[in-house]
C-alpha positions in Angstrom: -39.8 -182.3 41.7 -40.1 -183.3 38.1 -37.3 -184.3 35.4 -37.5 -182.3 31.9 -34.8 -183.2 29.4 -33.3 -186.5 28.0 -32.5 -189.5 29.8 -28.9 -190.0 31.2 -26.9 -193.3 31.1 -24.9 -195.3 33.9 -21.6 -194.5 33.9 -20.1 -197.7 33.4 -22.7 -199.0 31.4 -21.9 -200.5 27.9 -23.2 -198.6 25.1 -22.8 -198.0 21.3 -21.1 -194.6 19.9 -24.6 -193.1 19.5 -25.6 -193.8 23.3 -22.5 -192.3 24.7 -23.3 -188.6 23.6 -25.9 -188.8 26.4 -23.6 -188.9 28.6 -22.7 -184.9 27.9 -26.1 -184.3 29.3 -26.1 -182.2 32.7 -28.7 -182.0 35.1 -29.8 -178.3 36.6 -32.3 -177.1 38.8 -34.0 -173.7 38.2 -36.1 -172.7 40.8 -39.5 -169.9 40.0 -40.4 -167.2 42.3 -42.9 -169.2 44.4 -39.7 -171.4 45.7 -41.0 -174.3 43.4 -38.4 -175.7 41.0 -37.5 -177.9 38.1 -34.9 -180.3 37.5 -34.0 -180.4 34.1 -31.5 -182.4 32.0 -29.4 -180.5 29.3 -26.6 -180.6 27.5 -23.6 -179.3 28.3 -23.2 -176.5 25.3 -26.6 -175.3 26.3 -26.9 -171.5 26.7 -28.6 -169.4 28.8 -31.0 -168.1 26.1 -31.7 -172.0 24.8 -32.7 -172.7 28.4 -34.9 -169.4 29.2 -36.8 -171.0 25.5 -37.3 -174.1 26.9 -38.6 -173.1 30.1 -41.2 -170.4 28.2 -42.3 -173.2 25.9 -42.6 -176.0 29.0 -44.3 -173.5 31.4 -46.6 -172.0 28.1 -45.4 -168.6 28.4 -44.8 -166.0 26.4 -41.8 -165.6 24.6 -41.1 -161.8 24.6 -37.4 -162.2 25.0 -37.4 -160.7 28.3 -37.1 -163.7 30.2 -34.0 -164.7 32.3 -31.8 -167.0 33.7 -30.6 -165.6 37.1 -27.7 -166.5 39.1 -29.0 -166.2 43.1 -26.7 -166.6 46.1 -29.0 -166.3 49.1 -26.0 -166.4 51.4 -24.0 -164.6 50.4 -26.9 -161.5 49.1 -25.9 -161.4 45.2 -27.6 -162.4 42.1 -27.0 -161.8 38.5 -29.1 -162.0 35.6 -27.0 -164.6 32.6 -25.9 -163.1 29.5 -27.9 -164.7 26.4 -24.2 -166.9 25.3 -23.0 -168.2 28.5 -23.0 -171.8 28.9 -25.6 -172.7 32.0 -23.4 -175.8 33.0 -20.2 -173.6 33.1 -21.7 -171.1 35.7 -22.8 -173.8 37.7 -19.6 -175.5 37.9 -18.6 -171.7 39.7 -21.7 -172.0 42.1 -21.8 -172.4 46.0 -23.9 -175.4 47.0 -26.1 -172.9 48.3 -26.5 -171.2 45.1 -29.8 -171.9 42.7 -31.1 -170.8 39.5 -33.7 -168.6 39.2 -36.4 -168.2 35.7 -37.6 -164.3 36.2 -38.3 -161.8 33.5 -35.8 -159.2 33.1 -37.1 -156.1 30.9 -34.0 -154.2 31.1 -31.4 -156.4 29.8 -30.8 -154.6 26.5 -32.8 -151.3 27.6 -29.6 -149.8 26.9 -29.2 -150.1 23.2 -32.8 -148.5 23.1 -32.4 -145.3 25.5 -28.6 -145.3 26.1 -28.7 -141.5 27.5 -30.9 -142.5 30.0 -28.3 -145.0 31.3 -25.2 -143.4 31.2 -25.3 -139.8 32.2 -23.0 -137.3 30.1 -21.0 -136.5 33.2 -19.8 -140.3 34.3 -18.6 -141.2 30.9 -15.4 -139.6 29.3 -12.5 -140.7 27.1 -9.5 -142.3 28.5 -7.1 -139.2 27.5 -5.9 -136.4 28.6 -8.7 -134.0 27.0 -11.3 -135.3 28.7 -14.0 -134.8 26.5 -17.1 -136.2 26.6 -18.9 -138.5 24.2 -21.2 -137.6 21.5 -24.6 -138.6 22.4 -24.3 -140.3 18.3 -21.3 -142.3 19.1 -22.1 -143.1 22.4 -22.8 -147.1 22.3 -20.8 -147.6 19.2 -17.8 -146.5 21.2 -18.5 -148.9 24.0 -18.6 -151.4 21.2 -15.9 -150.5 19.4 -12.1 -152.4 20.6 -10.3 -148.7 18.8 -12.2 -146.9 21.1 -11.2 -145.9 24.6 -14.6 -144.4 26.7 -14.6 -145.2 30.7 -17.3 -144.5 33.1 -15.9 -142.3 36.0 -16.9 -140.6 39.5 -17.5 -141.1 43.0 -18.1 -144.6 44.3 -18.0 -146.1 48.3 -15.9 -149.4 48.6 -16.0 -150.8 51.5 -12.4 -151.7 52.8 -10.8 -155.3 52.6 -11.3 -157.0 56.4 -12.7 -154.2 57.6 -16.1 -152.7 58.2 -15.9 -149.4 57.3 -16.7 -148.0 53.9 -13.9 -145.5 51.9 -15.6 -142.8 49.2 -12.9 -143.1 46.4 -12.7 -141.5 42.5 -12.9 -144.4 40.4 -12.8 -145.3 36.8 -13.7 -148.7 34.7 -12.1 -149.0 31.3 -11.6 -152.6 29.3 -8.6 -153.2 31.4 -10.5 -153.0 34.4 -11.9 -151.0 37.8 -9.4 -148.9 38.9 -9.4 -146.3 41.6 -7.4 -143.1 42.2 -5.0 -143.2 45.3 -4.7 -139.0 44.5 -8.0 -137.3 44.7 -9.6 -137.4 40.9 -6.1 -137.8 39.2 -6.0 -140.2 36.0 -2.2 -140.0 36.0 -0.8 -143.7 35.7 1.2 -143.4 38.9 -2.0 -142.9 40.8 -4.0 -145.8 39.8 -4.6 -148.8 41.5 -6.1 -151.6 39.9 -9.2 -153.2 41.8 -10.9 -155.4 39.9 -10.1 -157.5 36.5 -13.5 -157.6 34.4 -12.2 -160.8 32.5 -12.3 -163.1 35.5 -14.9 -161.4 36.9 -18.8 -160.6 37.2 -21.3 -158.0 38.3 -23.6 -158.6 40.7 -26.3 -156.7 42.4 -26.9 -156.7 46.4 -30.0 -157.9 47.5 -30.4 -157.7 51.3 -29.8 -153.8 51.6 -27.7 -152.1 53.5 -27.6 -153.7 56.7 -26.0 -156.8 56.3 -22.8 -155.0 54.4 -23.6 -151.7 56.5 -23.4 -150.0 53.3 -24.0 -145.9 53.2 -26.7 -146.3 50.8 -29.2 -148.7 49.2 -27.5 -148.9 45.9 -25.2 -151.6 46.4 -23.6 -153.4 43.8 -20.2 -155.5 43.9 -17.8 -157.8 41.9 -17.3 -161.4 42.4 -14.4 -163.7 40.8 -15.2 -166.5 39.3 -13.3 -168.9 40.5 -13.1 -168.1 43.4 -14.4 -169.8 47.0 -17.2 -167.4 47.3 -16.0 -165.8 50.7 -16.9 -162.0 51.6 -13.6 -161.1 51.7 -12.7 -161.8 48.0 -16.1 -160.1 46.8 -15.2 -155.9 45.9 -18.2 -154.2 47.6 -19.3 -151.2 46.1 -22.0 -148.7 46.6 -23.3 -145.4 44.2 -25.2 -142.6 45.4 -28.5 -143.1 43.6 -30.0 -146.0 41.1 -28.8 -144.6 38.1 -25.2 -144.4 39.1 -25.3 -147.9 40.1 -27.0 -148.6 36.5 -24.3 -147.0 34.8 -21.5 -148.5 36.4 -23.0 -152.4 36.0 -24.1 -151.4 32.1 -20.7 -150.2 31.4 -19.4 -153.3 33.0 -21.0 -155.6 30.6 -20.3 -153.9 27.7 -16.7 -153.4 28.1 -16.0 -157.4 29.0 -18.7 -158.5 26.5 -18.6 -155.8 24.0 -20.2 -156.7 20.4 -21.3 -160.0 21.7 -23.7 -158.0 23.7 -24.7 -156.5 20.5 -25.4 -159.4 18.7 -27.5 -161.3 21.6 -29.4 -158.2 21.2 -30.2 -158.3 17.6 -30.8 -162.3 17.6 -34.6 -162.3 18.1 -35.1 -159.1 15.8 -33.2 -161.4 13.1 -35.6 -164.6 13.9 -38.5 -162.3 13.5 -37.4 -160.8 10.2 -37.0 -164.4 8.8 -40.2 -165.6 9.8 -41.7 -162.6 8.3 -40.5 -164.1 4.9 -42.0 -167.2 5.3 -45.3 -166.3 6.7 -48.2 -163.7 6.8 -47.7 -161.4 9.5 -49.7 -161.5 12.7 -51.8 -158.3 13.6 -53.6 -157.6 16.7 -57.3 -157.5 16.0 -57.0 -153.4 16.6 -55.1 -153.6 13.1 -57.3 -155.2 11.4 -60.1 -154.1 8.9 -63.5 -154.8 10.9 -66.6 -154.2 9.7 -69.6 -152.9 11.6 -72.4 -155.8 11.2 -76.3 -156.1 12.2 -77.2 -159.7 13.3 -81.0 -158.7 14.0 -82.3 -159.8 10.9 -81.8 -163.7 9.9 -78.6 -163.5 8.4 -76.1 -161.2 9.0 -75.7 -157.7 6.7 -73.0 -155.1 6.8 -73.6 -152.0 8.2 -72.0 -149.7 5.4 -73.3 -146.3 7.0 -70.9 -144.3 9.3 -74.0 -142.8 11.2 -75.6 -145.9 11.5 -72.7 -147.9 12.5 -71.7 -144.9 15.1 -75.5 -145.4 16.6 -75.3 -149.6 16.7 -72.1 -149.1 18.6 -73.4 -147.0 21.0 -76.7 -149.4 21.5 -74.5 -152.2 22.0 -72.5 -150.7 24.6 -75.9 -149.8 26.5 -77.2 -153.2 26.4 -73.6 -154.7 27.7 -74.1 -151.9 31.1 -77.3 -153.1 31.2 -76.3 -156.7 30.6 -73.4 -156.2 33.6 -75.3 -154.6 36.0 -77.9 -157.5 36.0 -75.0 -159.6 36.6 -74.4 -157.6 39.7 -78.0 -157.2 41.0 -78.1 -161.4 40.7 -74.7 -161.2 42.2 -75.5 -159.5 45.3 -78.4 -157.2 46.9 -75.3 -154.7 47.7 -73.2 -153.5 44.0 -70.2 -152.9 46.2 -70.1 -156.7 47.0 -67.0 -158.1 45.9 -68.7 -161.6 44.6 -69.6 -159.2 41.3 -67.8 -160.2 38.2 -66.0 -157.2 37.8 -64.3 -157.6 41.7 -62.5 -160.8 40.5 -62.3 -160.7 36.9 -58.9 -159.8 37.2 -57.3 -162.3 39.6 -56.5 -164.3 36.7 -54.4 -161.6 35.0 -50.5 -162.3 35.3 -49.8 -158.2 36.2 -52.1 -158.9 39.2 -50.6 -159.9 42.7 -52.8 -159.8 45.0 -52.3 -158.8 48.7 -48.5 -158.0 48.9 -47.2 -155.4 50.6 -45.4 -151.9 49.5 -42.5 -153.3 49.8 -42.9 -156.3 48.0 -43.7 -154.6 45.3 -41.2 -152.8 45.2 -39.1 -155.6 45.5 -40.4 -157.1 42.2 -40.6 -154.7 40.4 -36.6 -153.9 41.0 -35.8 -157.5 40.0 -37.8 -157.2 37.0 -35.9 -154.1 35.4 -37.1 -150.8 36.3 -37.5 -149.8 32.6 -40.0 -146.7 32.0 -43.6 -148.9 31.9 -43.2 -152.0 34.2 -46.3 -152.1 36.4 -48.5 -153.9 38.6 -51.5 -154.1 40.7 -52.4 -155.4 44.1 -54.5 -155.1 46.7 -54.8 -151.3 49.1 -53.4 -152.5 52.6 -55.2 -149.3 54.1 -58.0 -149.6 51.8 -59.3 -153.6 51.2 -61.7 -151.7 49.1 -59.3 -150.4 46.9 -56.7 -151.5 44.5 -53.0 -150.1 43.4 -51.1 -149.5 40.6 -47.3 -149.7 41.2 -45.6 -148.1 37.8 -42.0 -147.8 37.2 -41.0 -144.5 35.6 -37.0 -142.9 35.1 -36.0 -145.6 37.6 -38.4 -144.4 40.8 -41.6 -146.5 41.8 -44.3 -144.5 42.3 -48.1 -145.6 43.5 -51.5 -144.7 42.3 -54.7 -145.6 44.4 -57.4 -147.2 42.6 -61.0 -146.6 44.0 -64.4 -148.4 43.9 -66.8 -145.5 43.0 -71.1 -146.0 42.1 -72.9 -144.7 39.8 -76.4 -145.3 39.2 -76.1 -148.6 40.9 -73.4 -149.6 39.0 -69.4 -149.8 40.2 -66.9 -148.3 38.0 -63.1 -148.5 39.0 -60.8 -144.8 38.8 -57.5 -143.8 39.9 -58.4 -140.1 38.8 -61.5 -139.8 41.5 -64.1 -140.4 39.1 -63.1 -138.7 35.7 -62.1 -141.8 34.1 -64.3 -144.6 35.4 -63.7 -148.5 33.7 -66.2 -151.4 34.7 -63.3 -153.4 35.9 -59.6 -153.7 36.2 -58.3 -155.1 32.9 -60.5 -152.1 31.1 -58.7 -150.0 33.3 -55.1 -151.9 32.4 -56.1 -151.7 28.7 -57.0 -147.8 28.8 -53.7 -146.9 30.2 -52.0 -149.2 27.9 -53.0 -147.2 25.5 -53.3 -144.4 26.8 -51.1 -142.1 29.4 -54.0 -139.9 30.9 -52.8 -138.8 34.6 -49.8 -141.6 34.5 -46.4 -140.4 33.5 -46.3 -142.8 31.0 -48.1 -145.9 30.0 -48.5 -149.4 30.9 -46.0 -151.0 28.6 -44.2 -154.2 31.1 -46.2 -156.3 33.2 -44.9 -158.0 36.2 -45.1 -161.6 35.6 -44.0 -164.2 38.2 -44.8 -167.5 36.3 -44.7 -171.0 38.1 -42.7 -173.7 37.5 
């Protein structure tokens, strides 16, 4: 396992002033999804965004700012993604031995402050008076945000009971002060309230191993750990919604109302770096926003092509000779064009939204960890078809699956997941077509599912 980082000094070494701020230098493992990990030295004020940068620029990735820093207790069946400010070596002074950090992309961190209706439904959020009344969909984040401001998420949620396994459904609420539960069907009245959980010694956590282990009523488990505390079951508050966008509201809200503005402002730090370096140097454009020029390279130097119809007619001759060019490829390839040694049956194994031969379920799995924002996608290999490929595409929080098929056409094989009416010479045409375009898909391709290496 390799060292990244600056070199620490003996404790009870001599040193000058200058050589004894090295000893505020912590060392942290942070494991990738493969299992492999890292051991890497950093100081103690590091935060969690300063360390997701440093792993992107180490492991040459790129820096979206949708990468993570995820808390993982395999034990106990709870991880967390790190907010952008905390202080790595302060969470992992709270860790079991067991625990580990994880490096994983997570698209929907700040989803919210882009489509906050889609995260908290206009019947689970009201203010904390008598009236009742609901938030308008305008004010909505800005009175999460706000400290004058009193909004609260309410409804139905199963807790399971303390010592025992059976799980209670109870009427709950979560303002600032904290998770509180109604002892008196859906009563708000003070006398009625218990307090469950305090948000300021406390964190969020998501349930990994499903149902069984907690035999929870459903698979939208959530709970809420304390933070100094031993890390037992029975000092963990289990909780479980009725479907994923209950359980998405409740955790959202939690953030917001122990992090408020802070949130806000992690938010908005990359939009701000990327406004300043706009001052300071041209902006990049993709080569689709550039101005091309059609060009003819037959003669012995190069001219440009200023007629439309002549350009329109080089285009289409050039895209005749690349078919013609590709299908050679193929004959020399193989005597059969369905034979998978062909260029365009593994020109895509390189691609990082590619994953191979998992199963349904794995990909599922992923594509949960990763965010569920409307977009994220992948593709892998058919397990009933080895033939065939799949699209796995997130979409309003539900996976759904789309069957890509080998089809032949005049000796050549095209790739569709609409039986034949849009055929593409290979997978990453096809990625790049619905990236761009929605066709049959319920939305496009925005979020691919990247699992990066160590």
């Amino acid at each position: 396992m390799s060292v990244w980082g600056a070199r620490l000094t003996p404790k009870n070494a001599s040193c000058s002033p200058d050589c004894c701020l090295l000893r505020a230098v912590e060392i942290v493992k942070i494991f990738s999804e493969d299992g492999m990990g890292k051991v890497v030295e950093i100081p103690a004020d590091m935060t969690a965004r300063d360390l997701c940068q440093l792993l992107v620029y180490k492991s040459h990735c790129v820096d979206d700012n949708s990468w993570a820093l995820v808390e993982h207790h395999p034990l106990l069946g709870l991880e967390r993604c790190l907010e952008d400010h905390e202080l790595v070596v302060q969470v992992q002074a709270s860790m079991n031995s067991d625990s580990r950090f994880l490096f994983r992309k997570n698209y929907a961190k700040y989803e919210f402050f882009r489509n906050p209706l889609t995260f908290f439904p206009e019947h689970m959020v009201a203010w904390c008076q008598e009236t009742s009344r609901t938030i308008p969909p305008s004010q909505l984040l800005q009175n999460f945000l706000a400290t004058s401001s009193c909004p609260e998420i309410q409804g139905y949620l199963y807790v399971k009971e303390v010592g025992r396994k059976s799980w209670k459904k109870v009427y709950m609420f979560l303002r600032r002060s904290g998770l509180y539960c109604s002892t008196k069907g859906t009563s708000k009245e003070p006398r009625h309230l218990q307090l469950l959980a305090d948000l300021e010694d406390s964190n969020v956590f998501t349930v990994i191993t499903g149902k069984k282990q907690h035999g929870a009523p459903t698979d939208y488990e959530f709970c809420i750990k304390p933070n100094k505390g031993r890390g037992e079951l029975k000092e963990l508050r289990m909780l479980c919604a009725e479907d994923e966008q209950g359980r998405t509201c409740w955790m959202t809200a939690f953030r917001l109302f122990k992090y408020g503005i802070v949130l806000y402002q992690n938010y908005k730090i990359p939009q701000q770096r990327k406004t300043l370096l706009s001052h300071f140097s041209a902006p990049v454009r993709s080569v689709s926003e550039n101005s091309l020029v059609a060009m003819d390279f037959s003669g012995r130097i190069g001219r440009v092509i200023d007629n439309p119809v002549e350009a329109q007619s080089a285009a289409m001759e050039e895209g005749h000779a690349w078919r013609k060019r590709n299908q050679r490829m193929n004959i020399l390839g193989s005597h059969s064009p369905l034979h998978h040694s062909s260029l365009s049956s593994v020109i895509h194994i390189a691609q990082l939204w590619f994953h191979g031969r998992i199963t349904r379920e794995e990909s599922h799995r992923i594509i949960h960890q990763q965010g569920q924002v409307d977009g994220l996608f992948l593709l892998r290999v058919s397990q009933s078809n080895p033939k065939a490929f799949v699209l796995t595409l997130c979409h309003h929080q539900k996976i759904k699956h789309f069957q890509i098929l080998p089809c032949e056409e005049d000796g050549q094989v095209f790739f569709s997941l609409d039986d034949g009416a849009t055929k593409f010479t290979d997978l990453i045409q096809l990625v790049e077509f619905y990236q761009l375009n929605r066709g049959v898909l319920p939305c496009k391709l925005k979020h691919p599912c990247t699992v990066v290496a160590l």
